[in-house]
N, C-alpha and C positions, 0 to 999 in steps of 0.2 A: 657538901661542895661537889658539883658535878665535876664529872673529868671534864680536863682540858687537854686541847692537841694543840701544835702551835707547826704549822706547815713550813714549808722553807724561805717561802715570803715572808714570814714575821704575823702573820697573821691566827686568829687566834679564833678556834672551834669547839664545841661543848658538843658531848653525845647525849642523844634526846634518844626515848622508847616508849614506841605506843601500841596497844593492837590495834589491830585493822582488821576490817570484816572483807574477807572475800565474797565472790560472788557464789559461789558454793554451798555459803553459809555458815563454815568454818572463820575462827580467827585465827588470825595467826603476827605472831609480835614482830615487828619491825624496829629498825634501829638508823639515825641518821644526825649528822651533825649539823649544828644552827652555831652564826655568829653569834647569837646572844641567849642566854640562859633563857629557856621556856618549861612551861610545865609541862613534867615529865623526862628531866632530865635525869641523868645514871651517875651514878657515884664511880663506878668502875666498869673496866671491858666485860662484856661475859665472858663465860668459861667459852675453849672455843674457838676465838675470835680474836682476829691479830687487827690492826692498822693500821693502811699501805695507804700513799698519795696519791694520787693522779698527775705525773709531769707534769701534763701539759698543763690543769688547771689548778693542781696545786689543793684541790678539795679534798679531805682525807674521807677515806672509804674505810667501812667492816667487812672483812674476810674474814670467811669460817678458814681456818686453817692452825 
């Protein structure tokens, strides 16, 4: 079951992870929330990594912290 975040609106977000190819040519893994369960969704937060809001929009964000 992915996680689920639920913001202060009532609204309801699933953390998704994927790598992503830089221009470099390195990968490097990314992490981001989608209203609806997609593949590549995360069971749990990394190690790490907290979950703070955005006021104003209400979007939840990953902070290394």
């Amino acid at each position: 079951m992915a996680y689920q975040y639920t913001n202060a609106k009532g609204q309801k977000y699933y953390l998704h992870g994927q790598q992503a190819h830089l221009r470099s040519g390195k990968l490097q893994q990314i992490y981001y929330f989608a209203r609806q369960i997609r593949s590549g969704e995360l069971d749990q937060i990394p190690a790490g990594f907290v979950v703070v809001e955005n006021k104003r929009t209400g979007l939840p964000i990953l902070k290394k912290g």
